[in-house]
C-alpha positions as CSV (number, residue, x, y, z in Angstrom):
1,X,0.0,0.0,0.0
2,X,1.0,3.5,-0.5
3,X,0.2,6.9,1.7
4,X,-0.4,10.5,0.2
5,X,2.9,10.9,0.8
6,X,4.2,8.1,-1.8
7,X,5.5,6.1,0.3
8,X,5.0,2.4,1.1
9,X,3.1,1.5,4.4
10,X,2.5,-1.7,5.6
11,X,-0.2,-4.1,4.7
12,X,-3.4,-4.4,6.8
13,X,-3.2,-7.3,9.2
14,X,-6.5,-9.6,8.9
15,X,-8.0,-11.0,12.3
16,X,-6.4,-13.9,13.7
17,X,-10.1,-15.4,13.5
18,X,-9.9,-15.4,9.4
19,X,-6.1,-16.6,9.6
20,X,-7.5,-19.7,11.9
21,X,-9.1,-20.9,8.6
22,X,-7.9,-23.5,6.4
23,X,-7.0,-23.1,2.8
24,X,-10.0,-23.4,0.5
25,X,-9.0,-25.8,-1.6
26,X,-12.2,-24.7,-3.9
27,X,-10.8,-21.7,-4.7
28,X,-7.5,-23.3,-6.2
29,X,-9.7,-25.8,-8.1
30,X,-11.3,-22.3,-9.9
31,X,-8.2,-20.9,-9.8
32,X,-6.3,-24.6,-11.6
33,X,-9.7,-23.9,-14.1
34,X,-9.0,-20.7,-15.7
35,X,-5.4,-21.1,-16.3
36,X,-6.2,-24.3,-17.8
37,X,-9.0,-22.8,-20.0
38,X,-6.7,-20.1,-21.1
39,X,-5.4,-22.3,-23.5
40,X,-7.9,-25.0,-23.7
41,X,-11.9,-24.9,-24.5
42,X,-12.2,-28.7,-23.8
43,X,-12.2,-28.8,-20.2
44,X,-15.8,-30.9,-18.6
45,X,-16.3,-30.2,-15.0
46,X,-17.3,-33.2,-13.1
47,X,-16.5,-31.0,-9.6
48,X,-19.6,-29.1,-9.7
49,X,-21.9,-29.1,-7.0
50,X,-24.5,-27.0,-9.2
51,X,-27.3,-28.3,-10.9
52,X,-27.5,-27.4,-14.9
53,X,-31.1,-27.5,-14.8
54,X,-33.1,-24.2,-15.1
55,X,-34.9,-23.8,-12.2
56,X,-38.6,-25.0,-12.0
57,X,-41.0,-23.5,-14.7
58,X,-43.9,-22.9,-12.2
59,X,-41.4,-21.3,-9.6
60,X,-40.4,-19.0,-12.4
61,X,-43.9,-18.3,-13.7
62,X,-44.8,-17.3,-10.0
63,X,-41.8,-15.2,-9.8
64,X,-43.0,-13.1,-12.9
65,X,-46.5,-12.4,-10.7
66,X,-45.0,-11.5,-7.6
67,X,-42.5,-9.2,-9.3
68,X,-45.2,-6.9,-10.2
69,X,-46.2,-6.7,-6.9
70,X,-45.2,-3.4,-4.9
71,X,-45.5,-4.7,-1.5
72,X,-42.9,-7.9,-2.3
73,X,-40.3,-4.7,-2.7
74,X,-39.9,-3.8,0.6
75,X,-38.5,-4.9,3.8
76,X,-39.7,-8.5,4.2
77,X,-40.2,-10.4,8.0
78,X,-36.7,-11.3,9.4
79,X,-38.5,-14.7,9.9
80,X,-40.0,-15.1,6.9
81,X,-43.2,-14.6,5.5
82,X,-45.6,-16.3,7.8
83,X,-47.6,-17.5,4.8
84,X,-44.1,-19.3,3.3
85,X,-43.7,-20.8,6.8
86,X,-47.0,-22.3,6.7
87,X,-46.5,-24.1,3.7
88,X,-43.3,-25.3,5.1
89,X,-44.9,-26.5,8.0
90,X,-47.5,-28.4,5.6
91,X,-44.7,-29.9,3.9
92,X,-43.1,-31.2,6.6
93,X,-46.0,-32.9,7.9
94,X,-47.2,-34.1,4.2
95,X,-43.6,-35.6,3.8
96,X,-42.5,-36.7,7.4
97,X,-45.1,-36.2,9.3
98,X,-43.7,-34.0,11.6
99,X,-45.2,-31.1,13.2
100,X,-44.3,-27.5,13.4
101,X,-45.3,-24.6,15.0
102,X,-44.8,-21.6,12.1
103,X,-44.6,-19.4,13.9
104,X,-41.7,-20.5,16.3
105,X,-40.0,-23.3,14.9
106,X,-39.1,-22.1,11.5
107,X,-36.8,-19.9,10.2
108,X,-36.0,-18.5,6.6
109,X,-32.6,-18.5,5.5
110,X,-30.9,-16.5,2.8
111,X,-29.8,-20.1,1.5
112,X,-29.1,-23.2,4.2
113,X,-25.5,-22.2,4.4
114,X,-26.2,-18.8,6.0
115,X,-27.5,-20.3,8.7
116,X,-25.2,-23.3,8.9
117,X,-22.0,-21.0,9.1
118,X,-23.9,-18.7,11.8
119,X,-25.6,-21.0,14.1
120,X,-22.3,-21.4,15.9
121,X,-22.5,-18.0,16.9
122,X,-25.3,-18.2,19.0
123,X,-24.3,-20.9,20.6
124,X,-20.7,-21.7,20.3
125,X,-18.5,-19.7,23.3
126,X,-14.4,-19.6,23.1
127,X,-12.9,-22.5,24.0
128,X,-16.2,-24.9,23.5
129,X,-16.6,-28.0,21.3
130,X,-18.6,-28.5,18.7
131,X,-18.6,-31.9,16.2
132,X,-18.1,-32.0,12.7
133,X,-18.1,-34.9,10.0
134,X,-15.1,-35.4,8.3
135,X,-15.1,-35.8,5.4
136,X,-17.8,-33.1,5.5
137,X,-19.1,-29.8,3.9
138,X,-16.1,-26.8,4.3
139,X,-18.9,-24.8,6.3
140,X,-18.9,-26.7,9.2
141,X,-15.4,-26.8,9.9
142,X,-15.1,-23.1,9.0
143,X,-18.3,-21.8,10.9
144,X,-17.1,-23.1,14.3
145,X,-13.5,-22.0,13.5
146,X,-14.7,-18.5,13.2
147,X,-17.3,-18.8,16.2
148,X,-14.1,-19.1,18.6
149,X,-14.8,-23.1,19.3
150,X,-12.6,-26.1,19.1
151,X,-13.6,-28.7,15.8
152,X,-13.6,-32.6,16.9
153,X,-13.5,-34.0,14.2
154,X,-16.3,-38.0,13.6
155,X,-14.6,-39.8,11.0
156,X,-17.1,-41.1,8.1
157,X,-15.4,-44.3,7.2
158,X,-16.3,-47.0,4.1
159,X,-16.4,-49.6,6.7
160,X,-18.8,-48.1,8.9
161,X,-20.8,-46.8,6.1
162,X,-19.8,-43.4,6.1
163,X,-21.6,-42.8,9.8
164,X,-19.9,-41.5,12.4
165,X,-19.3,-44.1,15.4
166,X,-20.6,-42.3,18.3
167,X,-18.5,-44.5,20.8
168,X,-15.1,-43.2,19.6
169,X,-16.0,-39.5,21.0
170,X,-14.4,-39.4,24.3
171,X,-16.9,-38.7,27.3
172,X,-14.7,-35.8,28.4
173,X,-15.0,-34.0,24.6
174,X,-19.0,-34.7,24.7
175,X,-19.1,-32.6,28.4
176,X,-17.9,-29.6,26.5
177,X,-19.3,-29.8,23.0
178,X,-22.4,-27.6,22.6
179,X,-23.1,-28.6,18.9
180,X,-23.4,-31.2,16.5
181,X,-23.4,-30.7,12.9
182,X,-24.8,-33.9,10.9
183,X,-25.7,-34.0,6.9
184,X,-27.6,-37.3,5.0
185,X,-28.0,-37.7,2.8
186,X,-24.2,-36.8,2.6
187,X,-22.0,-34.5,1.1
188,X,-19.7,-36.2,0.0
189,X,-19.8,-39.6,0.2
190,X,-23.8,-40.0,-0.5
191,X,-24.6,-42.1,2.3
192,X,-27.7,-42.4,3.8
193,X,-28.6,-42.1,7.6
194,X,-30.8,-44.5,9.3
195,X,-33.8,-43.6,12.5
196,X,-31.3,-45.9,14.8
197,X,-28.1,-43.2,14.1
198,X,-30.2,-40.3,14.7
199,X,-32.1,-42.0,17.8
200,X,-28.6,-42.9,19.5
201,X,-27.8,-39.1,18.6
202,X,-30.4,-38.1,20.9
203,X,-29.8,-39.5,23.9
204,X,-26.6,-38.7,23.4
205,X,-27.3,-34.8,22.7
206,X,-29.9,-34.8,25.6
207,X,-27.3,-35.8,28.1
208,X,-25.2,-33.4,27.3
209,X,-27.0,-30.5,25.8
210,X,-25.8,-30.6,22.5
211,X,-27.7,-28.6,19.5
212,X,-27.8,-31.0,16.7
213,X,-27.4,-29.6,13.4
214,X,-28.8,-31.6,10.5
215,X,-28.3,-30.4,6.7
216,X,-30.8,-32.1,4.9
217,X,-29.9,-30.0,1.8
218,X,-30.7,-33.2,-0.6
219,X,-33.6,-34.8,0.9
220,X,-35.6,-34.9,-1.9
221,X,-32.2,-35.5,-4.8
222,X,-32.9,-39.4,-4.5
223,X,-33.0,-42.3,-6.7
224,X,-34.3,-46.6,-6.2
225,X,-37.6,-44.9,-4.2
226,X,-35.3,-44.2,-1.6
227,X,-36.8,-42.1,1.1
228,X,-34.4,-40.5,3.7
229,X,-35.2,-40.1,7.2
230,X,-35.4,-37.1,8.4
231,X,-33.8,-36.0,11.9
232,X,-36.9,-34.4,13.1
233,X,-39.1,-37.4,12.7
234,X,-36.7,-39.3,15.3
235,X,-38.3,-38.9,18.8
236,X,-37.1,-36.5,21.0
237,X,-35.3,-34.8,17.9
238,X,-37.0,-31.5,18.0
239,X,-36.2,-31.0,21.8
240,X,-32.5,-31.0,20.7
241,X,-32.2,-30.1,17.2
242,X,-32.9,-28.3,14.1
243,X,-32.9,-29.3,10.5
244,X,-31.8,-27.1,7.9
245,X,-33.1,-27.1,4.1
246,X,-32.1,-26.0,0.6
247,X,-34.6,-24.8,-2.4
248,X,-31.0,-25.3,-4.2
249,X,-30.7,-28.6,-4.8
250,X,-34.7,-29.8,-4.9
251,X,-35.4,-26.8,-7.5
252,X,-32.2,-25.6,-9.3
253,X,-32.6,-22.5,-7.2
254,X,-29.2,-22.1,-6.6
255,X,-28.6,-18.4,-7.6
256,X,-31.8,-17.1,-5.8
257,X,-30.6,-17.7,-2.5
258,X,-32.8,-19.2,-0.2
259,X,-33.4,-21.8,2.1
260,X,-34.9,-22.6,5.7
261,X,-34.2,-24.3,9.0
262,X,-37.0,-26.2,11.3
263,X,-37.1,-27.8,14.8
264,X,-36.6,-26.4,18.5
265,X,-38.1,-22.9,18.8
266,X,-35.4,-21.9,21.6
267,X,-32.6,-22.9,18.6
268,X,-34.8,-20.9,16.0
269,X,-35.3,-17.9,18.2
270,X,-31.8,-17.7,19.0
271,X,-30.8,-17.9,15.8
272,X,-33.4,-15.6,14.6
273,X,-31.8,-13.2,16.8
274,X,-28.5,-13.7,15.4
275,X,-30.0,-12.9,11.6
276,X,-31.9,-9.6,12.9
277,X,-28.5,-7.7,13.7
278,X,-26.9,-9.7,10.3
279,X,-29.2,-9.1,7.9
280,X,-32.8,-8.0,6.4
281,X,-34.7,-11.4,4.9
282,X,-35.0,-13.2,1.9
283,X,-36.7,-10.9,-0.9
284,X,-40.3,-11.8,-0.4
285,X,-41.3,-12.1,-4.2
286,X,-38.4,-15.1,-4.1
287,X,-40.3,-16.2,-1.1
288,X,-43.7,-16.3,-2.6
289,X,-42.5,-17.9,-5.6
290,X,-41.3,-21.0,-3.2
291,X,-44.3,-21.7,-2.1
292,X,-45.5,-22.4,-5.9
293,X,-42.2,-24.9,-5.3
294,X,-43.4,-26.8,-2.3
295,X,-47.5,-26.6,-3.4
296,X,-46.9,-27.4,-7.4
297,X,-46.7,-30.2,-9.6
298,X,-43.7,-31.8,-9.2
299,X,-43.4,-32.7,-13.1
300,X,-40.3,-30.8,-13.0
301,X,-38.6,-32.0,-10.3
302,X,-39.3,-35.5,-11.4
303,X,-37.7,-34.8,-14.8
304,X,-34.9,-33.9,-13.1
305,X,-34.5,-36.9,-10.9
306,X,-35.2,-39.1,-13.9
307,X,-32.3,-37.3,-15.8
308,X,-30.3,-37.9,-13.1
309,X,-30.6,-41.3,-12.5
310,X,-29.8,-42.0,-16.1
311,X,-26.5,-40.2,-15.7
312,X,-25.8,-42.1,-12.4
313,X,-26.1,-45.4,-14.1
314,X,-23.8,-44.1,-17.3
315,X,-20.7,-43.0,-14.9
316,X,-21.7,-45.8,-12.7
317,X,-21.0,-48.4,-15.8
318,X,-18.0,-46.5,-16.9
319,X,-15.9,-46.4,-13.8
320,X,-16.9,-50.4,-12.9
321,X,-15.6,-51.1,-16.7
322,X,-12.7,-49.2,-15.1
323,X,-11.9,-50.5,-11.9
324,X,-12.6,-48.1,-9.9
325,X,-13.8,-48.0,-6.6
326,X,-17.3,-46.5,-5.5
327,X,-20.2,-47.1,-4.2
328,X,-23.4,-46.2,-6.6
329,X,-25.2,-43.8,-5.0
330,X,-28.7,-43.7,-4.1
331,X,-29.1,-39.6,-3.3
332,X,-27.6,-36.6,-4.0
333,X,-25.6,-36.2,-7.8
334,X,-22.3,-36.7,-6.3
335,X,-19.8,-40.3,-6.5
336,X,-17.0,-40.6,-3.6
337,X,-14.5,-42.5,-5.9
338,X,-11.5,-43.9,-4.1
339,X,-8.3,-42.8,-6.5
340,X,-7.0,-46.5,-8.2
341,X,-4.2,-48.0,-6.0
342,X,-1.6,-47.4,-8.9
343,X,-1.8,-43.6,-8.6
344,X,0.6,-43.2,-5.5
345,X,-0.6,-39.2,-5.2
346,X,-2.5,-37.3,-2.8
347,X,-6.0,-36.2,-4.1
348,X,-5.3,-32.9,-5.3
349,X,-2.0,-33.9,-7.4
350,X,-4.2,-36.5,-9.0
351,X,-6.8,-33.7,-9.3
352,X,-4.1,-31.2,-11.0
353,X,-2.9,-34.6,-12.8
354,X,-6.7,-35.4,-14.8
355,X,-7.5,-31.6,-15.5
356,X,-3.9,-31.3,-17.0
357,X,-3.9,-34.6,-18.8
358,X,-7.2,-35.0,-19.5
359,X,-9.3,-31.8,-19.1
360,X,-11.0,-33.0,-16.9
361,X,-12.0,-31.8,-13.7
362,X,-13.1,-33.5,-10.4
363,X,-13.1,-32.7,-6.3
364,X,-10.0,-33.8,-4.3
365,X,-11.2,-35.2,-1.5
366,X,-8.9,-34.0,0.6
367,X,-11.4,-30.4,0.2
368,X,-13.5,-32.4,2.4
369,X,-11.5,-33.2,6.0
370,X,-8.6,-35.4,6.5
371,X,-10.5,-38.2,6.3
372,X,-11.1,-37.5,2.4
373,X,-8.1,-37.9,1.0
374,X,-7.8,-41.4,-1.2
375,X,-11.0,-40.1,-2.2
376,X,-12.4,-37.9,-5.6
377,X,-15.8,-36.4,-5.8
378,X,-17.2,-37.0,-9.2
379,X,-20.6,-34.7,-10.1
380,X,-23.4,-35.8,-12.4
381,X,-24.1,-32.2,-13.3
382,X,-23.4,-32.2,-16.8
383,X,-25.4,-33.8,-19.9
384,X,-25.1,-37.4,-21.1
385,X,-22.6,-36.8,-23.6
386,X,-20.2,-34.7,-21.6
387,X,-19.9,-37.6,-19.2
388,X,-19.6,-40.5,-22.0
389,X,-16.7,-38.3,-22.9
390,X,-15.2,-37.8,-19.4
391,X,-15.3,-41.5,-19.4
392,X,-13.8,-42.4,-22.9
393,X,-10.7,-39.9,-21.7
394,X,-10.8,-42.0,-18.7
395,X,-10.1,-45.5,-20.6
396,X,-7.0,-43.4,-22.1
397,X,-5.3,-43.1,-18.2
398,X,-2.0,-45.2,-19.5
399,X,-0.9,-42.3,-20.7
400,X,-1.2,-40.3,-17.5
C-alpha cells in the first residue's frame, strides 16, 4: 500500500479469526480452471456441486407475478413470511409427518449455508466444542473456526458406512461440545442415515445438551424410491435439534438464494436473533414464488430426478468397466471415488494430474477433511454426452 505521501506502508493485518481458517481448496480448483482454459476450450467439470437444470418452470412463472407486486419490494419479516412458513410446515407434515409450530419453529434463511456457518455464533462460546463430520461440507469446519470453538472432528469411514461411530467421542470431549453438525444424505460420500443413528444421537445430545445440526440439503435429490429419514421425525429430535433445508438442490434455485431451517423454537429464536442484527430477509417475491415450489406439480422435479438417474447409471457403468472403486449412490448427484491403488498421489495432485492430462475436472477429497483424502468427488451435473466423454478420456489413463 502506498500513503499520500508516496510512500510504502505496511499491509493491513486480517483477524487472527480469518487466519485460523484452512485453505479453501475450492478456490485453487477455480483458480487450476481458468489457467487451464486459457489455452484449452475442452475442459468438462465433473466437480460441480451446481445443478445445470433451469430452475422450475412454475417457480419461475410465479416469480413473474409477484415481481409486479409493490409490496414484495420492501423490507420482508426477518423470519419469513408467515404465509411461506405455513406451507413449510405443511410440507413437513405431508412428507414426514412432523409437526411444526410456524410461527416459532421455523426460520427462513438466505440459503441453508447462511445459517449453517452462523448457528455457531449463537451458541458456540471460546474454548467450546462443537462436532463435525469429516469428510464433510467446508462450512462446518469453517463456521465453528470463526465462532471461537474447538472442531472434533467424527470420521465417516467405508467400513462403517460413512456414519460417524458415536462410541469413539471421548466422554470428556461430549461434556464440553455444545453442537453437533450432521448431513444425510451426505455431502460427499452419498450415504444415507438410518432412525437408529439419529435416535442414538439423541440421547446422546440430551445428556449433554448438545444442539444437533442436521443439513438435509438433498432430501428430496434421491433415486431406487429411496426415502431419507429425516432427523426431526426421530423422537425426541426436535427438543434437541434443528434441520436445515435447501430450495437449491430440490429446485435448481441455486442463484436465488434461499433456504430454511426447522425444529426447537429456543434454537430458531436464537438464531433468529443472530440474523436480525446480520441481515434483512429473503426478498419476499423469491419467497412467494417457493411456495409455488413446495404446493406445485412436481413434473419438474421428477424430470430432473429421472435425468439424473440416467446419468448415475452411465458413470456408474464407466468407472466399474474401469476398476474403480465406489459405491453407486442412491441420493444426491455426487460419486465418492477412491483414487486407483496405482496412482501413488494425494487427491489434489491427482486432481491437478486429470484436468492437465485429461481436461477434466473433479473434487480432491482432501477439500472435504482429513478423512477425504484417497478419495475424488465426481458430479453428475453435466449432460449425457459430456460424461460419455469424461469416461472415454478415462479409458485413455495409461498415458497419465
Amino acid at each position: 500500500m502506498i500513503d499520500k505521501r508516496g510512500e510504502k506502508m505496511e499491509s493491513f493485518k486480517v483477524s487472527s479469526r480469518l487466519n485460523s481458517l484452512p485453505p479453501y481448496i475450492f478456490a485453487k480448483l477455480e483458480q487450476m480452471k481458468a489457467e487451464y482454459m486459457e489455452k484449452h476450450s475442452d475442459v468438462i467439470d465433473l466437480g460441480v456441486g451446481d445443478p445445470d437444470f433451469p430452475t422450475q418452470s412454475n417457480i419461475v412463472e410465479a416469480m413473474k407475478t409477484q415481481l409486479e407486486n409493490p409490496e414484495n419490494h420492501r423490507y420482508p419479516s426477518f423470519k419469513g413470511e408467515l404465509e411461506l412458513r405455513k406451507k413449510i410446515s405443511w410440507w413437513y407434515k405431508t412428507n414426514y409427518n412432523v409437526d411444526l409450530d410456524p410461527e416459532k419453529e421455523i426460520l427462513i434463511l438466505i440459503g441453508s449455508k447462511e445459517g449453517i456457518a452462523h448457528i455457531p455464533l449463537a451458541f458456540v462460546n471460546e474454548g467450546d466444542y462443537a462436532l463435525v463430520p469429516d469428510p464433510g461440507y467446508p462450512a462446518y469446519l469453517t463456521s465453528i473456526l470463526l465462532a471461537g470453538g474447538k472442531p472434533y472432528t467424527m470420521p465417516l469411514r467405508k467400513e462403517n458406512k460413512f456414519l460417524p461411530d458415536l462410541n469413539d467421542i471421548p466422554e470428556d470431549i461430549l461434556g464440553k461440545t455444545r453442537l453437533m453438525y450432521l448431513n444425510y444424505p451426505n455431502n460427499p460420500t452419498s450415504a444415507l442415515a438410518n432412525s437408529k443413528l439419529f435416535s442414538e444421537i439423541v440421547s446422546i445430545a440430551e445428556k449433554h445438551s448438545i444442539v444437533v445440526c442436521h443439513d438435509f440439503a438433498y432430501s428430496q435429490i434421491v433415486f431406487d424410491n429411496e426415502k431419507p429419514v429425516s432427523f426431526l421425525s426421530v423422537p425426541g429430535a426436535k427438543n434437541i435439534g434443528v434441520e436445515f433445508h435447501s430450495f437449491s438442490k430440490t429446485y435448481a434455485m441455486t442463484g436465488w438464494r434461499i433456504g430454511f431451517v426447522a425444529g426447537n423454537s429456543q434454537v430458531i429464536a436464537a438464531l433468529s436473533k443472530l440474523k436480525s442484527c446480520i441481515d434483512s430477509g429473503v426478498f419476499k417475491a423469491v419467497q412467494y414464488a417457493c411456495i409455488e415450489g413446495l404446493t406445485g406439480q412436481r413434473k419438474d422435479l421428477d424430470r430432473m430426478l429421472n435425468e439424473y438417474s440416467k446419468r448415475r447409471d452411465i458413470l456408474a457403468a464407466g468407472l466399474k468397466d474401469l476398476g474403480w472403486e465406489f459405491d453407486i449412490p442412491k441420493a444426491t448427484y455426487y460419486f465418492w471415488v477412491r483414487i486407483p491403488g496405482r496412482f501413488k498421489m494425494k487427491s489434489i495432485e491427482f486432481s491437478e494430474l486429470l484436468l492437465k492430462e485429461k481436461g477434466l475436472i473433479v473434487t480432491p477429497g482432501i477439500g472435504f477433511g482429513q478423512n477425504g483424502e484417497g478419495y475424488l468427488r465426481i458430479s453428475i451435473n453435466l449432460s449425457i454426452p459430456k460424461i460419455e466423454e469424461a469416461i472415454y478420456r478415462l479409458r485413455n489413463y495409461d498415458s497419465i
